[in-house]
N, C-alpha and C positions, 0 to 999 in steps of 0.2 A: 087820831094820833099821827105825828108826822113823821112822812116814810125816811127811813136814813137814808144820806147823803154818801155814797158809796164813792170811798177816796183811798188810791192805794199810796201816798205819800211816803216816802223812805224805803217802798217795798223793791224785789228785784224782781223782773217778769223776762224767763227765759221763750222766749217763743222760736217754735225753729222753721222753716222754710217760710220765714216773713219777707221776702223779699218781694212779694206781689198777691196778687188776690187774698183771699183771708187772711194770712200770715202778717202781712203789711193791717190789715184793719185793726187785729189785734194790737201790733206794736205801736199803729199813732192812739186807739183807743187809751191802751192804758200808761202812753207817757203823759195824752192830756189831762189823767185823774192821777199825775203825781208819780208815777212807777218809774224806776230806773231798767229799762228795755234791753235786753240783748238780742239784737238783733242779726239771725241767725239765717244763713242761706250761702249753698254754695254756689247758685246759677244755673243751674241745669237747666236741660228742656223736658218734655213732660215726659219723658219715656228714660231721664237721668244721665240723656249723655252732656258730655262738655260741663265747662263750669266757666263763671263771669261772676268775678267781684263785684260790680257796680251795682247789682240789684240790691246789696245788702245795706251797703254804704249809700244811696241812694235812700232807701228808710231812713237809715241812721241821722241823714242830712235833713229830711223833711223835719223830722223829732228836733233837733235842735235846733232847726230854724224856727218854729213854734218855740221856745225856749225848754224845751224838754232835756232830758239825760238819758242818753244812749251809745250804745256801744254797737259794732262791726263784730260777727263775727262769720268765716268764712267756710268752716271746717264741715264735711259731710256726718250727718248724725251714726255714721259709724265709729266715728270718733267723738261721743257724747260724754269722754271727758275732759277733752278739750274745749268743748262748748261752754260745759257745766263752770272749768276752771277760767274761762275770762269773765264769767260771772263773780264768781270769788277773787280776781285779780283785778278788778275793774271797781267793784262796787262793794266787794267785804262779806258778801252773802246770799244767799238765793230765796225766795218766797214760795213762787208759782213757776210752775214747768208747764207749756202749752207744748205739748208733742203734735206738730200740723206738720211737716216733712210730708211729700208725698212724690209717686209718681205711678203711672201707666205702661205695662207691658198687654197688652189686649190682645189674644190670640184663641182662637179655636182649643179644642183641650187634645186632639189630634194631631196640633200643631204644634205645641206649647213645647218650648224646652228645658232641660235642667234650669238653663244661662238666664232663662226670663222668669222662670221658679223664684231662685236664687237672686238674681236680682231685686224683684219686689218684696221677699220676705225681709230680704237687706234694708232698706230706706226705712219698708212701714214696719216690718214687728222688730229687726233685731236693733233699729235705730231710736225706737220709743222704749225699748231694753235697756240700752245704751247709757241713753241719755236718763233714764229716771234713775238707772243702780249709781251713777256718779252723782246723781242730786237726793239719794238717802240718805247716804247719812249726813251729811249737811241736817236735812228737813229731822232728820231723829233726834241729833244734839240738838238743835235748838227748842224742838217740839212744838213746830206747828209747819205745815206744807200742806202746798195745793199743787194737784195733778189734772191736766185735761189730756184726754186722748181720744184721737180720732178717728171713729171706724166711719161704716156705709152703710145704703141700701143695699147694694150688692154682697157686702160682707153677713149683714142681719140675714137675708133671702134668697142668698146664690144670685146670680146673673150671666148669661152667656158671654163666652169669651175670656170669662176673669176665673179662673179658678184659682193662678196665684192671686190677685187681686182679694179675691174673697175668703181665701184662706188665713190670708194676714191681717184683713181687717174685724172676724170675726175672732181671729186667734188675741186681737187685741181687746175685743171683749170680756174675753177669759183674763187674762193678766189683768184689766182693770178691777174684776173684781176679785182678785189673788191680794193686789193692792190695796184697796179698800176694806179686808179683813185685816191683814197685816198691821194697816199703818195706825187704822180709830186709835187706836189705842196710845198713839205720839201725836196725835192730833193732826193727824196725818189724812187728807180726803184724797179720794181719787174717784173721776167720773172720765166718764166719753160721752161722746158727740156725734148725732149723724146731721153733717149740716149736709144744705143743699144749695148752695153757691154759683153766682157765676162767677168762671175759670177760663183756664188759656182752655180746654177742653168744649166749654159750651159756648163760648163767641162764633165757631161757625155754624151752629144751628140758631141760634135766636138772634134776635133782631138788638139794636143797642135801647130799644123800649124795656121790650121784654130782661134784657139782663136786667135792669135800672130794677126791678120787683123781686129779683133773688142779689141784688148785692150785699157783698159781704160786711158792709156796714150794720146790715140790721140782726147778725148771730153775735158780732162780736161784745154786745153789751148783755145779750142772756150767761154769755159763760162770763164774762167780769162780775155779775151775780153770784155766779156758782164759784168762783174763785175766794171771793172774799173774807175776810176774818170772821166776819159776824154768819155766815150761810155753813149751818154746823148740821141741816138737817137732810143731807142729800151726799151718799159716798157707797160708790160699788154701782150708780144709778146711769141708765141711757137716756137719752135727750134726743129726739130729731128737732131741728132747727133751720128755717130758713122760710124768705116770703112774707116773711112778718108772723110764720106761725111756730109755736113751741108744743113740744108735748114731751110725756114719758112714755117708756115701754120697758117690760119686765117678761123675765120669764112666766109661761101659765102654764100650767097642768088643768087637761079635761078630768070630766069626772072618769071614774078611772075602776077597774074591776077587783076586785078584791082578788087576792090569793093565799095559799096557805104552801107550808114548805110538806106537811106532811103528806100532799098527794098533788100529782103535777097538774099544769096549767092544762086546762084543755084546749085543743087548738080547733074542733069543733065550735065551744061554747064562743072563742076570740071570734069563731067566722060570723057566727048567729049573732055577735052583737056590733060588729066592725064599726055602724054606722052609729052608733051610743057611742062606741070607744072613742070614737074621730067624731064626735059633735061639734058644730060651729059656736057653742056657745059655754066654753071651757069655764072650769070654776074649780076651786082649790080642794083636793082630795080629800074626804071624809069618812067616816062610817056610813054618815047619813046616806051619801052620794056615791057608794060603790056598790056595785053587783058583783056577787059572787060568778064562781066556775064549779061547775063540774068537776069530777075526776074523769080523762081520760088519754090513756098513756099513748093509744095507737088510734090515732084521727082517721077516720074513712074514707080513702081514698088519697090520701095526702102520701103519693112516693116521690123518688127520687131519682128511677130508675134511668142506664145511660146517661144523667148528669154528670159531670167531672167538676168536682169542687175542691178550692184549693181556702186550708184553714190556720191561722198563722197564729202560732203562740197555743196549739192544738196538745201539749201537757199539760197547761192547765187545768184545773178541776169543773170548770167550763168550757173552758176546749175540748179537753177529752169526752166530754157529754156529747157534745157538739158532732163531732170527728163519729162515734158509735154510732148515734143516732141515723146521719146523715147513712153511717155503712149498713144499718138495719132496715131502711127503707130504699135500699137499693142505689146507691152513689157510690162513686169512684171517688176517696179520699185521698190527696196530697195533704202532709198533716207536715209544719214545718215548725219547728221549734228548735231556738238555740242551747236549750239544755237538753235536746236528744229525744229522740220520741218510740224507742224499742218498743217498750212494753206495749204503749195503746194502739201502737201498727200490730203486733202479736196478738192482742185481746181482737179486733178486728179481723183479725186471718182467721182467728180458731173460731170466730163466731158466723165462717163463711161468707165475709164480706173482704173486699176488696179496698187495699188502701198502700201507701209506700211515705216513707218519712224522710225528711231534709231537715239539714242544720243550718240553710241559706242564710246569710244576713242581712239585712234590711237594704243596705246600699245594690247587693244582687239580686235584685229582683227581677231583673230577663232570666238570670238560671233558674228560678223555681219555675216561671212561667214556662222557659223551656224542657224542665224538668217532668211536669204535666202533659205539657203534647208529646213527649216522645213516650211517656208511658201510655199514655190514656188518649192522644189525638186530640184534644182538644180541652177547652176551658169555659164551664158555662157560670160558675160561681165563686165568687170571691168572700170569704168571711175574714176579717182582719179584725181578730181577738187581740184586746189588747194585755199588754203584761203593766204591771203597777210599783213603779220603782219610789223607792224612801223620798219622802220630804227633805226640802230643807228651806230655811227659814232665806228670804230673798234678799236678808242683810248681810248674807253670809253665803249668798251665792255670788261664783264665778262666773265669770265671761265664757272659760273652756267648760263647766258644767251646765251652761244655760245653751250653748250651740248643742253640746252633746244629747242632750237630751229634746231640746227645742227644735233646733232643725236638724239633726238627726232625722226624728218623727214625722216632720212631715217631711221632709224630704223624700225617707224611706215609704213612708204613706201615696206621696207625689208617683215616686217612681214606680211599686208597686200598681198603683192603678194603672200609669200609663201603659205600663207594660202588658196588662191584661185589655185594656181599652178596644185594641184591634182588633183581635181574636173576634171577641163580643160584638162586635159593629160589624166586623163581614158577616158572620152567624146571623145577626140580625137577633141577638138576644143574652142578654146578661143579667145577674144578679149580682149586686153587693151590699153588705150588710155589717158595717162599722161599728164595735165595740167599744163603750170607755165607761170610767169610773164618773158616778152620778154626782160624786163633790165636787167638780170642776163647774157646774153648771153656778151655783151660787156662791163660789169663792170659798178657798177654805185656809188655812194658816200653812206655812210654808207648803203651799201647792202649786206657787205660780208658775213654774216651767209645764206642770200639766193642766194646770187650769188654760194656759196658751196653746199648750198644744194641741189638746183634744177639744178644744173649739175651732181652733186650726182646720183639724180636721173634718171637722162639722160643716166648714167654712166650705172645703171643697166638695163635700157629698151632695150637698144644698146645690152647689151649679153644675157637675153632673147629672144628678137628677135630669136639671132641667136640660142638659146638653142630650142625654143618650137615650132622653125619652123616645126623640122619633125611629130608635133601633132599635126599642125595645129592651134599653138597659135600665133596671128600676134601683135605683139607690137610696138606702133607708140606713139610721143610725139607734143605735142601743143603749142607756144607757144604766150602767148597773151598780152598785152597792161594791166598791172595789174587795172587801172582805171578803166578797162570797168567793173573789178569784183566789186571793193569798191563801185562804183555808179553812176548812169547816171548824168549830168548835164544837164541843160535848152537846151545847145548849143551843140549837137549830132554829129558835125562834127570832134570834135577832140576826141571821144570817137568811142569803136568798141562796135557796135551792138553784145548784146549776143545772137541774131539770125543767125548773121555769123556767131559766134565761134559752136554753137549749130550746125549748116548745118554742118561745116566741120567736128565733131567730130562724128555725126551720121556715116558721109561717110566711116570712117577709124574704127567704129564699127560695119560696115555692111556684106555683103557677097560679096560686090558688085565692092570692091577696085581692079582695077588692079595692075599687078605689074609695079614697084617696091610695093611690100604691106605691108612692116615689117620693124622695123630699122628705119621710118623715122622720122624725126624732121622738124615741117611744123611751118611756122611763118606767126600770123596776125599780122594787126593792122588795122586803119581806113581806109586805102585808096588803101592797097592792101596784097595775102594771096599769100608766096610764100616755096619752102622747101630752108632748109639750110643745108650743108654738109661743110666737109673741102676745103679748098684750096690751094696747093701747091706749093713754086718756086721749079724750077729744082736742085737751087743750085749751089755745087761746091763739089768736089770729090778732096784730097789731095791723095797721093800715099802713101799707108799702110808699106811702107819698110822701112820711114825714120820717123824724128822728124818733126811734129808739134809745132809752138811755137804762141803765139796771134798776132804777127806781120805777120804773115803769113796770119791768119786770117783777119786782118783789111785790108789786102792790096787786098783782093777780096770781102770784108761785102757788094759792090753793087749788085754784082752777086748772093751773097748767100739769100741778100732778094730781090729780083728782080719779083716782081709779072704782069708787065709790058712786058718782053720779047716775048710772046707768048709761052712759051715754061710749063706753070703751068698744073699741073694736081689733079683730083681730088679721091681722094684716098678714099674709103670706108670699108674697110675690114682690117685687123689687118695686113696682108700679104703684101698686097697692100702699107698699112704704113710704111713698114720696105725697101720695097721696093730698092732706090736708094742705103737706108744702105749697102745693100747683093749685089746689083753688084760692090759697089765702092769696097767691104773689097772680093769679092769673085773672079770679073771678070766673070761673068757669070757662076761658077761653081755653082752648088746646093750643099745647105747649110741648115740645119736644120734652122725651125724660131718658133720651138712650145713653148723653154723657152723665148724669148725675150721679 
């Protein structure tokens, strides 16, 4: 049967920082299969200073001198409905949104400040916000849209230097597939992208050979694939791309331990099976595939004692678990919660433990920090319990309710850590251990400021990890069944005991964790506690010499997401991500991968 002839004729292709490397490949790709282009870039340099018309209008000139249809436009994706509107003033309507905007703030997390926080979250998450909430409702009346969004290896696996970097591109993880629940339903798709491209960023390490085998000519016709009218089978989905080679990656749960709410986790039984629970060879949780736990309330040898732990959102019905616990096994509790925390500082006093309570705000986070040393001298653990605020549907959210709550979170997440970072690094020892609602992980109906956030967050634990390992600071994330925080019900069985969640977070605040001990993402719920990592197809590797075209692509899309084969693998590390990338475009030569 003959492969379709993938033509976007009459369509509108909003693409934004097209003004050079991929952005440019996208814009002439799809005015030569017919697209009317808007061709979007304000001129920056890679770190977003200055701006320069002519990179745009330069596109804009190529497309029409080809006799293509394109438009200029100039405006930074913080202003994504000015973008969105010279689409609609230019050409009558919108299609396909390509969110590729980017830039580089690269610092030590030591280093890092508010200004280059804020910065980066500005360009990549709140500017692919931006620009997709002005191109909704468009794509809703009319009922049909395509969305690409751009994350990384560094976003997918942490990477040193980037914690905003990796913050916002994993937080863009999370909104795409907020997106992709929301929109199926208006025939509305939404995917990302981890290409791996040569950029202004990697022309001083490689040679002009070597870029010629990651140019961005040979990504831009797998997402013209995935953009298209007729590609109705792929939305909420990750793609790494680039080198000639394509693959998928999805979330995976290992096999995973069973639990029960009517008697707690044992934090013994987690020790005796660590290396089962973190197996290299994850598979999706089962009856089949779970091991039971034991009961046992007080693990042997597992204290706390002389530790200073600081626990946020600690009235919670898992915080307050949390907050006892820690004071029962001998820890100094700073317990801060913005609706007040009397009673479980009093339940802690009278139970001969020690503890003191704050109403700190999220933006104050040097005063809890210093609230902590001046009681207790010091700071060896950080639990950041999250609180779970109401839905709302993304077509009916605001600009002031998506910062408020968007970068709010991590901002206050940002600050927060930095603030405790120090402490832990002269020490030469720290724990932290990041809480959130487990429906973010697979997209859920008006979730997307939390599905963003608390991948966000994920985003930055992921390169701490790997930053404060050599001090000994181990950062791990939770994540949980959001009902068990809002409230228990009569009928216990489909809620998670905040006993569990309590047992398992003690473990991974302890001295006690084997390895793997850092980096990880562990998922409850009622019936069983398992970690989750990526998952990989092998793919498909095109040959770097020639043209790529989407027909090429459609005629092997089985193979390229093919998680079935036997042949997936699971990739944890930034390197390991780029992986298949660097032998399809290299051939097994060694190839720098520190800009990709």
């Amino acid at each position: 049967m003959a492969i379709e002839t993938f033509r976007f004729d009459g369509q509108t292709v909003v693409v934004t920082g097209a003004g050079g490397g991929l952005g440019r490949a996208y814009a002439l790709f799809f005015a030569a299969r017919g697209a009317n282009v808007v061709v979007n870039d304000m001129g920056g340099s890679v770190d977003g200073k200055g701006r320069a018309a002519k990179v745009a209008s330069r596109v804009r000139d190529e497309i029409e001198a080809a006799g293509g249809k394109a438009v200029a436009n100039y405006d930074s994706v913080e202003d994504g409905e000015k973008i969105i509107q010279t689409a609609i003033d230019t050409f009558g309507h919108i299609d396909i949104l390509i969110n590729n905007a980017g830039i580089l703030r690269d610092k030590s997390f030591k280093n890092m400040t508010d200004r280059d926080f804020d910065f980066v979250y500005k360009v990549h998450l709140a500017g692919t916000f931006k620009c997709t909430k002005a191109a909704w409702p468009y794509f809703v009346r009319q009922g049909h849209g395509r969305i690409i969004n751009t994350t990384s290896a560094s976003g997918l696996f942490g990477n040193v230097g980037q914690v905003n970097y990796a913050s916002a591109k994993l937080a863009i993880v999370g909104l795409t597939k907020a997106l992709a629940v929301e929109g199926k339903g208006s025939n509305i798709f939404c995917n990302a992208i981890c290409p791996v491209v040569a950029s202004r960023m990697t022309e001083t390490v490689m040679s002009p050979e070597e870029l010629m085998n990651i140019r961005p000519e040979l990504v831009a016709p797998f997402v013209a694939f995935l953009v298209h009218r007729s590609t109705t089978s792929e939305t909420g989905s990750i793609f790494e791309i680039g080198g000639g080679h394509m693959g998928k990656l999805r979330w995976q749960r290992t096999q995973c331990l069973q639990v029960s709410n009517n008697t707690p986790i044992s934090l013994d039984e987690l020790l005796l099976r660590w290396n089962r629970f973190n197996c290299s060879d994850p598979s999706r949780p089962s009856s089949d595939a779970a091991y039971s736990v034991s009961p046992s309330v007080n693990p042997a040898g597992l204290r706390f004692d002389g530790r200073v732990v600081i626990v946020t959102a600690g009235s919670t019905p898992t915080g307050r678990h949390i907050c006892k616990q820690l004071a029962s096994l001998g820890a100094c509790v700073v317990i801060n919660d913005s609706t007040g925390t009397g009673s479980i500082v009093a339940e802690i006093q009278h139970d001969g433990g020690r503890a003191i309570g704050c109403q700190i705000p999220p933006g104050k986070s040097d005063i809890l920090i210093k609230t902590a040393l001046q009681t207790f001298g010091k700071i060896d653990i950080l639990i950041d319990n999250d609180e779970y605020p109401l839905r709302r549907p993304f077509g009916e959210l605001t600009e002031l309710q998506w910062e408020s709550t968007v970068h709010d979170q991590l901002r206050g997440n940002f600050q927060l850590l930095k603030a405790a970072y120090p402490y832990m690094t002269r020490q030469k020892y720290g724990r932290i251990v990041c809480i959130f609602g487990s429906n973010v992980l697979g997209g859920n109906v008006g979730a997307s400021e939390q599905c963003a956030a608390k991948h966000g967050i994920l985003g930055m634990a992921k390169t701490l990890a790997i930053e404060g390992r050599k001090n000994n600071i181990l950062v791990n994330s939770v994540s949980v069944n959001p009902e068990a925080v809002l409230s228990m019900s009569e009928d216990c069985s489909q809620h998670i005991s905040p006993a569990n969640i309590s047992s398992l977070v003690l473990l991974l605040a302890s001295d006690r964790l084997p390895e793997p001990s850092s980096g990880l993402l562990l998922e409850i719920d009622s019936r069983s506690c398992s970690t989750v990592g990526w998952q990989r197809t092998r793919g498909y590797s095109y040959p770097t010499d020639g043209n790529i075209t989407p027909e090429m692509v459609a005629s092997k899309w089985q193979t390229i997401v093919d998680f079935d084969n036997g042949l997936c693998d699971h990739p944890k590390t930034s390197q390991e991500g780029v992986k298949y990338v660097m032998e399809s475009a290299f051939k097994g030569k060694r190839a720098s991968t520190s800009k990709l």
